[in-house]
Rosetta silent file (secondary structure, phi, psi, omega in degrees, C-alpha in Angstrom):
SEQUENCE: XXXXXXXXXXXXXXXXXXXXXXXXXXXXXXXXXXXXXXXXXXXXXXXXXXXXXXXXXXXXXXXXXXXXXXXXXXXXXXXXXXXXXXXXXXXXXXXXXXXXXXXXXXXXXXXXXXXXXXXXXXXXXXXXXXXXXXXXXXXXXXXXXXXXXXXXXXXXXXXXXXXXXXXXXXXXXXXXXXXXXXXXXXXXXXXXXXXXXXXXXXXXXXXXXXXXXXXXXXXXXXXXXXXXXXXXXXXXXX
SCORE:     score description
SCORE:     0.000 S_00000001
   1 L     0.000  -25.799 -159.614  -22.927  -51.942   17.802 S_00000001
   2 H   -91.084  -27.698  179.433  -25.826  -50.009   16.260 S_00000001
   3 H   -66.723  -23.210  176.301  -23.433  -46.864   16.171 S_00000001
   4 H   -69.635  -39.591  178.804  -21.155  -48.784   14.296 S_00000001
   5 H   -36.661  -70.189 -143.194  -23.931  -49.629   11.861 S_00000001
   6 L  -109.515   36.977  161.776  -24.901  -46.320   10.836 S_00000001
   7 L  -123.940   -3.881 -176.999  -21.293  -44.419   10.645 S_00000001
   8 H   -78.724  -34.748  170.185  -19.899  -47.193    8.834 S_00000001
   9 H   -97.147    7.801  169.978  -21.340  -46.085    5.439 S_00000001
  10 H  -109.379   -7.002  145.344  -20.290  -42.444    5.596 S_00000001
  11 H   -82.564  -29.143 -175.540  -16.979  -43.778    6.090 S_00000001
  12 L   -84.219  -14.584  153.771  -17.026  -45.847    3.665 S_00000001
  13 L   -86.165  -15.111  162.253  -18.074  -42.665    1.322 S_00000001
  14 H   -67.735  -33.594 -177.869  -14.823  -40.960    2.758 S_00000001
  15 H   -93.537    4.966 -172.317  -12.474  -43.419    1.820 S_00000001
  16 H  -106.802  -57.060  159.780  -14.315  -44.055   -1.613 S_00000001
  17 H   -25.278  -48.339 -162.788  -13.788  -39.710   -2.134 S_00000001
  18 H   -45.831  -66.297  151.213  -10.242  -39.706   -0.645 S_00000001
  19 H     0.086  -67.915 -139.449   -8.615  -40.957   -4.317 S_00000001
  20 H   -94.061  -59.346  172.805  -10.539  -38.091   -5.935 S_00000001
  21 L   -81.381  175.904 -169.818   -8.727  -35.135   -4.214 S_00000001
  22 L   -78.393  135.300  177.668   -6.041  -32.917   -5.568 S_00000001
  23 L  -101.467  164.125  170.715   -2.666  -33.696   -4.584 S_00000001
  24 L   -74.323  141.266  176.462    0.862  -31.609   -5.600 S_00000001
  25 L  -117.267  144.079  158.789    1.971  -33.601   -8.113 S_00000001
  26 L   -34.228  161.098  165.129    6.568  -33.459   -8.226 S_00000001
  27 E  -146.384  132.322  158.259    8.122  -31.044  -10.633 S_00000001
  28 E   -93.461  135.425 -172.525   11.193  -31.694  -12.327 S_00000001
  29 E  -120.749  141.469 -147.060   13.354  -28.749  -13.035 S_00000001
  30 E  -139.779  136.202 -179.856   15.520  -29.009  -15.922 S_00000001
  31 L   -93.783 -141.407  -28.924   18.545  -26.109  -16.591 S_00000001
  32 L    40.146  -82.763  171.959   19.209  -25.246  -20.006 S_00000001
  33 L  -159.234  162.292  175.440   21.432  -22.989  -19.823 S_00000001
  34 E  -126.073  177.425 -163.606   22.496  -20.378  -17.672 S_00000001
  35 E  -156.804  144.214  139.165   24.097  -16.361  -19.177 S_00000001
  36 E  -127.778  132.242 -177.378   25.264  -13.046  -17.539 S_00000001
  37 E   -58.552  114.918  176.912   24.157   -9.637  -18.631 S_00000001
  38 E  -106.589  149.713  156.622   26.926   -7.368  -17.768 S_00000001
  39 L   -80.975 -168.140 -148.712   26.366   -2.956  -18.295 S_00000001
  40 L   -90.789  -17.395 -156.497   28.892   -0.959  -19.836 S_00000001
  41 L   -91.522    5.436  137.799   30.521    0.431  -16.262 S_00000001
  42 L   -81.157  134.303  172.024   32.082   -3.379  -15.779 S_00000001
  43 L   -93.119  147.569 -176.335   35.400   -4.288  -17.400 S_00000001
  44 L   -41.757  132.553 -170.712   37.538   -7.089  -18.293 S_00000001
  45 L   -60.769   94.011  150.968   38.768   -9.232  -15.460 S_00000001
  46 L  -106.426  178.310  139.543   42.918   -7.664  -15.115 S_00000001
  47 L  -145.561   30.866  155.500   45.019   -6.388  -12.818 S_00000001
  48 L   -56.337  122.158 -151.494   47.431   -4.972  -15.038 S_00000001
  49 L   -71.106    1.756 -170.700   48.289   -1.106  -14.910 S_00000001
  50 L  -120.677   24.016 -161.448   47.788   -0.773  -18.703 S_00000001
  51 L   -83.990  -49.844 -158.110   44.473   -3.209  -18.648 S_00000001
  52 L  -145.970   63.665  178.394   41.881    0.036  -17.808 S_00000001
  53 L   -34.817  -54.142 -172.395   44.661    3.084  -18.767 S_00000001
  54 L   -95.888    1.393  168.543   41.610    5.747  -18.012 S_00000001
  55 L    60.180   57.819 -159.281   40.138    3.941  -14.659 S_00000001
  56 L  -122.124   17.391 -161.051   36.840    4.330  -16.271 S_00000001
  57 L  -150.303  133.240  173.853   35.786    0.350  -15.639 S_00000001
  58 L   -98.944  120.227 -162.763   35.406   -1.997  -12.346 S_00000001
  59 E   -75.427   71.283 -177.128   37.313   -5.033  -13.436 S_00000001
  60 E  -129.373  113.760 -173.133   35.360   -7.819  -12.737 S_00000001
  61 L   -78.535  134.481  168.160   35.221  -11.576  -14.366 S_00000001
  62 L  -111.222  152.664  174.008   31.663  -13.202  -14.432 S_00000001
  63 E  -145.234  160.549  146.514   31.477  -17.104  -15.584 S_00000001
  64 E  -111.652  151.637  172.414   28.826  -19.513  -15.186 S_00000001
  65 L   -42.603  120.148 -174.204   29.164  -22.975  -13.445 S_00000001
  66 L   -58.666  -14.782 -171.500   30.216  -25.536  -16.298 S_00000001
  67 L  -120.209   23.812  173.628   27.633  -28.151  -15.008 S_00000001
  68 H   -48.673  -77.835 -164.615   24.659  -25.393  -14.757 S_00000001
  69 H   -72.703   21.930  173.228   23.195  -26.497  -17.966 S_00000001
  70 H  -119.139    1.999  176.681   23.220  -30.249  -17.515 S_00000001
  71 L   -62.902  146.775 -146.793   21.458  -29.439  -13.867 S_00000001
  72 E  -161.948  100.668 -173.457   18.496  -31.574  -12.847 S_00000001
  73 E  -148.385  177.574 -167.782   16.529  -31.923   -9.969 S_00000001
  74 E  -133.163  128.638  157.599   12.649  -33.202   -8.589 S_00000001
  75 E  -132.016  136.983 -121.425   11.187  -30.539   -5.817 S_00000001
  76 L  -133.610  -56.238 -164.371    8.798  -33.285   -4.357 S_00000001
  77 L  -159.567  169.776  178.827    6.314  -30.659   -2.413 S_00000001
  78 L   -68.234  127.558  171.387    5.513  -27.001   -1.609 S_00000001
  79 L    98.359    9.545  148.204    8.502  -25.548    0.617 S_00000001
  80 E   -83.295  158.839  170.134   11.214  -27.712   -0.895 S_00000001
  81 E  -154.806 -170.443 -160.382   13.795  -26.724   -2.255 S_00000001
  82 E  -165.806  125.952 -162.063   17.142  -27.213   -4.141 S_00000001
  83 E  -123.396  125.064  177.908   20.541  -24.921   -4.604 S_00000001
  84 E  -129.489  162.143 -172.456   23.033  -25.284   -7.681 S_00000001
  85 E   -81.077   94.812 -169.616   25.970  -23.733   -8.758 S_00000001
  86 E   -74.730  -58.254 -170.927   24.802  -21.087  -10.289 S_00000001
  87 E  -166.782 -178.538  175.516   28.490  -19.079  -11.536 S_00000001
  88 E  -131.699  157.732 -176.477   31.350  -17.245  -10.445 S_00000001
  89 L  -135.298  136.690 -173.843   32.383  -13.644  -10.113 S_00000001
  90 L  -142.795  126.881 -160.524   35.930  -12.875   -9.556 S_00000001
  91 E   -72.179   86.409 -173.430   37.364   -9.185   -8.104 S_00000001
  92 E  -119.099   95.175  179.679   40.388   -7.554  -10.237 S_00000001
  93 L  -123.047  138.808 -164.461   41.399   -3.961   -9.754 S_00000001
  94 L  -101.584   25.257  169.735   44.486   -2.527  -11.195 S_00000001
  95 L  -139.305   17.865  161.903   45.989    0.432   -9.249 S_00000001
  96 L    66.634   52.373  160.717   44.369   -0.777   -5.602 S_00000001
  97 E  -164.244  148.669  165.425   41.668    2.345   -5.669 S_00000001
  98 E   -88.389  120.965 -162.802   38.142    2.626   -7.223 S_00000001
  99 L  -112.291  173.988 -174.675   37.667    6.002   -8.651 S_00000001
 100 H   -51.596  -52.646 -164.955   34.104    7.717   -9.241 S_00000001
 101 H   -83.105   23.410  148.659   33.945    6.479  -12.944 S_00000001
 102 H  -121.328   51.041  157.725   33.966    2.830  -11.904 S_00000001
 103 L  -124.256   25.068  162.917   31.179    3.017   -9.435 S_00000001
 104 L  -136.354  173.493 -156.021   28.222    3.700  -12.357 S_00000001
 105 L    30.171   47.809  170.437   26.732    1.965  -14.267 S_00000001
 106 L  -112.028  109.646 -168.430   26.913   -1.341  -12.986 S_00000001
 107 L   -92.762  135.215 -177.484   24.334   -3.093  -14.043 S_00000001
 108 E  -134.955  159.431  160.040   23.963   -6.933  -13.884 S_00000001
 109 E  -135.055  147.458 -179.907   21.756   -9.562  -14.644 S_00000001
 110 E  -103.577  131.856  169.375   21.592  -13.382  -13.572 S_00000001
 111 E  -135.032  169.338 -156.666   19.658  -15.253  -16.324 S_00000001
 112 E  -130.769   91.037  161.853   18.295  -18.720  -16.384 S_00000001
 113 E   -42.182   33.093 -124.753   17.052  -21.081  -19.524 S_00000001
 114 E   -94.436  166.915  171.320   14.791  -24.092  -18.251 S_00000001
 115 E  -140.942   32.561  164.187   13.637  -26.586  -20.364 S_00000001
 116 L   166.196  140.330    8.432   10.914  -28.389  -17.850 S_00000001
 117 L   -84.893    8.014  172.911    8.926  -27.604  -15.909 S_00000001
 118 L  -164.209  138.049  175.934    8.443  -25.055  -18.662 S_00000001
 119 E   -61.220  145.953  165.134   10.338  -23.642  -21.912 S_00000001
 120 E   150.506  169.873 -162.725   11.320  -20.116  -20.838 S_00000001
 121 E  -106.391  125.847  159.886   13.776  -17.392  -19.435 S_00000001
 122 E  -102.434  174.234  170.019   14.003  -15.802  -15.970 S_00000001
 123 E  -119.456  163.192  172.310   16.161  -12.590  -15.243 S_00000001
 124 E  -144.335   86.102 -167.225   17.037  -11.710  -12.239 S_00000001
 125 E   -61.742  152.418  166.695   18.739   -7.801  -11.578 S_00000001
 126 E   -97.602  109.341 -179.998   21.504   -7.185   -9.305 S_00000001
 127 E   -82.161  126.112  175.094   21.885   -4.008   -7.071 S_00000001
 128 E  -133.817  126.370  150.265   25.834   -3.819   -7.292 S_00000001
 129 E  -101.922  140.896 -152.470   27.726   -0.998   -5.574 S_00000001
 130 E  -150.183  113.471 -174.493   31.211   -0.097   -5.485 S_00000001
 131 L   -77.996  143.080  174.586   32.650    2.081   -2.662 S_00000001
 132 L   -89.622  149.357  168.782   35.304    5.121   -3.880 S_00000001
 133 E   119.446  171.089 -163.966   38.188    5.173   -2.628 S_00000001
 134 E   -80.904  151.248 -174.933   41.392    2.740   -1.776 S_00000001
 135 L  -110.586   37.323  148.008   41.351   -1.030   -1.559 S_00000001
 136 L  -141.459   32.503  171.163   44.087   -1.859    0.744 S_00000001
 137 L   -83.085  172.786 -169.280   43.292    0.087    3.556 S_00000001
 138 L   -97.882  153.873  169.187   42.195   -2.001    6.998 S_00000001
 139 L   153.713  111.288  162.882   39.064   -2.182    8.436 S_00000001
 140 L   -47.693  -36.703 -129.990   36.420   -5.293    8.759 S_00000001
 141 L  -108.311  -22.456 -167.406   33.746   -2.887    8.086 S_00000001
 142 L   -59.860   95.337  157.603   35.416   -1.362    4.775 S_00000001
 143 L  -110.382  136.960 -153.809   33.440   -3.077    2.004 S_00000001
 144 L   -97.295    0.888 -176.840   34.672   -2.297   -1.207 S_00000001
 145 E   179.186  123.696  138.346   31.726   -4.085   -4.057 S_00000001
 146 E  -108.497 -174.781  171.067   28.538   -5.441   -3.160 S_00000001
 147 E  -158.430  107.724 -173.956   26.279   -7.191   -5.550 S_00000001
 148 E  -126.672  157.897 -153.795   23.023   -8.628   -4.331 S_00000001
 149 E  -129.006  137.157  168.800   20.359  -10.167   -6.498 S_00000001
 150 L   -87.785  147.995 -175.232   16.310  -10.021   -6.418 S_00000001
 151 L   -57.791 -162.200 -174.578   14.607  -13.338   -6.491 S_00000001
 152 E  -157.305  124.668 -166.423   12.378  -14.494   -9.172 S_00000001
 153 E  -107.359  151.916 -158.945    9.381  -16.544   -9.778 S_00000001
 154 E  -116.019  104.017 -176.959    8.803  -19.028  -12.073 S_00000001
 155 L  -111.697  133.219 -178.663    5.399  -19.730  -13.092 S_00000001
 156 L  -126.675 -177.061 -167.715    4.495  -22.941  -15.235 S_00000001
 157 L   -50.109  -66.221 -138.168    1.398  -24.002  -17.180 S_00000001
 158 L   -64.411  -40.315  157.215    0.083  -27.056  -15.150 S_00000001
 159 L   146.416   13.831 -152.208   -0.654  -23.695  -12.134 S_00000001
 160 L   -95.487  163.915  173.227    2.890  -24.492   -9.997 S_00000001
 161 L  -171.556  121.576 -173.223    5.021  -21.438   -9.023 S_00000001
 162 E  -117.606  133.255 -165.937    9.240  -21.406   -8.058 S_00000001
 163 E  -109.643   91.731 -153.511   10.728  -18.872   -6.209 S_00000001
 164 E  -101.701  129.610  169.863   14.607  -18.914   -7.268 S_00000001
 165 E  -111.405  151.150  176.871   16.777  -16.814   -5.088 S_00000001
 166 E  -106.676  143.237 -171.803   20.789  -15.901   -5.820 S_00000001
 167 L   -90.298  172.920 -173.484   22.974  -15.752   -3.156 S_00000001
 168 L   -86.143 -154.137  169.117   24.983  -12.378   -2.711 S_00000001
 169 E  -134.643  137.494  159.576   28.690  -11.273   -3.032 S_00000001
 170 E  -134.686  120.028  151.695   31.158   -8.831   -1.002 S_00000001
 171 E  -103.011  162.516  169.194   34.182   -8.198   -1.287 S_00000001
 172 L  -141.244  104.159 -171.284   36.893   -6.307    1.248 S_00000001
 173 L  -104.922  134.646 -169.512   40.032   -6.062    0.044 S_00000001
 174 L  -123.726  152.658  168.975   43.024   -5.735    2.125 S_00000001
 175 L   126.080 -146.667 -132.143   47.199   -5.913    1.625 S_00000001
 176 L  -128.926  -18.113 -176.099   49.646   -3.668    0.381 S_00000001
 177 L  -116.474  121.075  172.374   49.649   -4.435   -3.874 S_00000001
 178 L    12.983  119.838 -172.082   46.897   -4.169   -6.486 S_00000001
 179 L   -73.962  106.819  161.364   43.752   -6.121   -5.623 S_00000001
 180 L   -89.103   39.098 -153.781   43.552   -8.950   -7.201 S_00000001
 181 L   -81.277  129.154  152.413   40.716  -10.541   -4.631 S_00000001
 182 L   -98.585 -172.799  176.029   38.567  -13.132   -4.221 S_00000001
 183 L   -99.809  150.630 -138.586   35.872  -13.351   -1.746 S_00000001
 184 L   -58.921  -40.679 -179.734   37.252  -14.811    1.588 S_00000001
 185 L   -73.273  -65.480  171.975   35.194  -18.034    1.647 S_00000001
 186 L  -157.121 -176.693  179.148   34.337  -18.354   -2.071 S_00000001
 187 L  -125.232   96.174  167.783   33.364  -16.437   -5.181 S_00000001
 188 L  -144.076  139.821  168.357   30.637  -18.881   -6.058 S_00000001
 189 E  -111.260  109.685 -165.317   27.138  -17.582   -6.889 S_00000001
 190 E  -102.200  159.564 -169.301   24.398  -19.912   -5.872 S_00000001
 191 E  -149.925  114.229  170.593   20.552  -20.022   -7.005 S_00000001
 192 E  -110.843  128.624 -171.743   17.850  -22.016   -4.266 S_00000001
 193 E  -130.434  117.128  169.812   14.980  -22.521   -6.321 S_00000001
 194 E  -112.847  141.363  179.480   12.072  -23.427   -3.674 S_00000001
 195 E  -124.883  122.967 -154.352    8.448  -24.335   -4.668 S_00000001
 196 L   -92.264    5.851  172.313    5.914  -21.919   -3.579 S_00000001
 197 L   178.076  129.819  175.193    2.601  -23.396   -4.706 S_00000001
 198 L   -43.353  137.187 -178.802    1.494  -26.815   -6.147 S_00000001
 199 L   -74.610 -146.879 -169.949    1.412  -27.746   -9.613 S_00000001
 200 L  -120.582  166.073 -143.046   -2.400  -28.846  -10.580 S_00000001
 201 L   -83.360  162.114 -174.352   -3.719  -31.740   -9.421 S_00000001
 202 L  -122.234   37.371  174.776   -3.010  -34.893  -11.069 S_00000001
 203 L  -146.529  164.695  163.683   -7.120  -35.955  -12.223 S_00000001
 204 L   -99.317  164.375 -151.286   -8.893  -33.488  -14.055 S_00000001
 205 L   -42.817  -70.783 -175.808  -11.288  -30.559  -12.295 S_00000001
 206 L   -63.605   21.923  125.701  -14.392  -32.117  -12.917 S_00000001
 207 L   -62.144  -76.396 -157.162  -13.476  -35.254  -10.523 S_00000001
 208 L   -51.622    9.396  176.546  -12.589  -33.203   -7.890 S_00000001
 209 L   -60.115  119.289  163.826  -16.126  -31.612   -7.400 S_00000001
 210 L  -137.438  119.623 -176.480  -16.622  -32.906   -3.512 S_00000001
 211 L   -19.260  104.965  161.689  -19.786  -33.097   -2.257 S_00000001
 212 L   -14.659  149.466  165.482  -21.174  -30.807    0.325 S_00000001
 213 H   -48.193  -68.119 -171.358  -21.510  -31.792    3.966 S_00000001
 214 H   -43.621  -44.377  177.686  -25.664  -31.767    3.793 S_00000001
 215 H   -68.624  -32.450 -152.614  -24.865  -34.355    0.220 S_00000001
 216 H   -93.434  -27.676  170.043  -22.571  -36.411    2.132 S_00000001
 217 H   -47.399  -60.214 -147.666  -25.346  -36.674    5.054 S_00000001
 218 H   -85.386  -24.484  163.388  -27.970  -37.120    3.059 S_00000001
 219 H   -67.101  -63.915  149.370  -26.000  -39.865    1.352 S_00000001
 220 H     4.747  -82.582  160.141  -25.202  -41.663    4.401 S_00000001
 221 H   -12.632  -76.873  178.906  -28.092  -41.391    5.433 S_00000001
 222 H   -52.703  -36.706 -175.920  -29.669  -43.277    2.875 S_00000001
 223 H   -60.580  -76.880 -160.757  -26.795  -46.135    3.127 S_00000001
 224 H   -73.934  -24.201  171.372  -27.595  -46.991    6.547 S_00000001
 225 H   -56.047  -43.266  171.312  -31.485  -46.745    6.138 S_00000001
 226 H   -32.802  -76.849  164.844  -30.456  -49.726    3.082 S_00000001
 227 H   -18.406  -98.444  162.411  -28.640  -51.177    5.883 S_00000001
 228 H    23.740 -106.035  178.201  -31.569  -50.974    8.203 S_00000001
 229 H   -58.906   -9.687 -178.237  -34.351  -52.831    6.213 S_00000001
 230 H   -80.615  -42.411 -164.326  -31.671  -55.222    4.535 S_00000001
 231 H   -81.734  -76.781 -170.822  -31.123  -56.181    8.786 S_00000001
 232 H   -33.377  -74.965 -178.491  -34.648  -56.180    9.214 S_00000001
 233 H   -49.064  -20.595 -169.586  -35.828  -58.482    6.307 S_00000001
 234 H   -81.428  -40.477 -174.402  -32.919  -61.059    7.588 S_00000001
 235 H   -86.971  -18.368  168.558  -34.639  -61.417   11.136 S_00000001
 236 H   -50.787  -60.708 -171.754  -37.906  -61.512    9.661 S_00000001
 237 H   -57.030  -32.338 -176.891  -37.286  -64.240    7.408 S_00000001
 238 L   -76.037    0.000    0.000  -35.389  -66.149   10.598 S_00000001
């Protein structure tokens, strides 16, 4: 009973602290808009022999997802995360071979608009390569355009930080006519935006000062001596 006494007010300064620390506060992430940067060595989405006459362009349509920029989500705590439909890329070549001068300069970018948790842009490059040579020979292993994208982090005021990765693309195109190809499962380009560190605390700094062990002791301490002599004077007085 007596142990109970004098641990009882240093709990009762833990659960009077507990309030007082910082927690992740949600972040709502808001889209804007979404855009893609194309270089000069991709060409208009054809497959027409008189589309790219000097075979100096890899024929490839980029879009973005129509319901990107009305996208809307809450990531709740560090390590959630949340994947939208970022865009599409769709695979058009018009004599069913890739020649040298459509394997340079293709340069891409995925970019991103937010309007919460912070105004601002991210970019995100693309490594895209394009194998020479024909696109209806056989072979699983024969990949004829990749495009893969590095993530990107998102840092906003309040001290929070989102790590948005894109997913990639391959194609391998097989048959016997001009490639017109999609990718086998889908041509959809996706963006998982996970959050990699906690927004700031939802009191301000100077609350959240918490006491040293030795302070918390010494308070205690003091509590149950109160305690004590409060116990004391009551059996006296009986």
């Amino acid at each position: 009973m007596k142990k109970y006494r004098i641990l009882a007010p240093a709990a009762f300064v833990a659960a009077m602290l507990s309030p007082l620390l910082a927690h992740a506060a949600p972040v709502t992430v808001s889209i804007a808009s979404g855009a893609w940067v194309a270089g000069s060595g991709w060409g208009a989405l054809c497959a027409g022999s008189d589309c790219d006459p000097t075979h100096s362009f890899l024929n490839v349509g980029w879009s973005i997802d129509s319901a990107l920029a009305s996208t809307s989500f809450v990531l709740n705590n560090v390590g959630a995360s949340q994947t939208v439909n970022f865009g599409y890329a769709t695979f058009a070549e018009e004599d069913s071979f890739i020649d040298h001068a459509e394997t340079d300069d293709l340069i891409l970018s995925a970019i991103l608009n937010f309007s919460s948790p912070t105004l601002g842009q991210t970019s995100s490059a693309a490594s895209a390569t394009a194998s020479f040579g024909a696109l209806k020979d056989n072979g699983a292993l024969n990949e004829d355009l990749h495009a893969s994208f590095d993530s990107v982090l998102l840092a906003f005021a309040t001290g929070g930080e989102i790590r948005i990765d894109f997913s990639s693309l391959s194609w391998n195109c097989q048959g016997t006519n001009e490639c017109s190809y999609k990718k086998p499962d889908d041509n959809l380009i996706r963006a998982t935006f996970t959050l990699t560190k906690d927004a700031a605390a939802t009191v301000p700094a100077s609350v959240l000062a918490v006491p040293e062990p030795s302070s918390l002791l010494l308070l205690a301490g003091g509590l149950a001596a109160l305690g004590f002599r409060r116990r004391k004077g009551v059996l006296a007085a009986q």
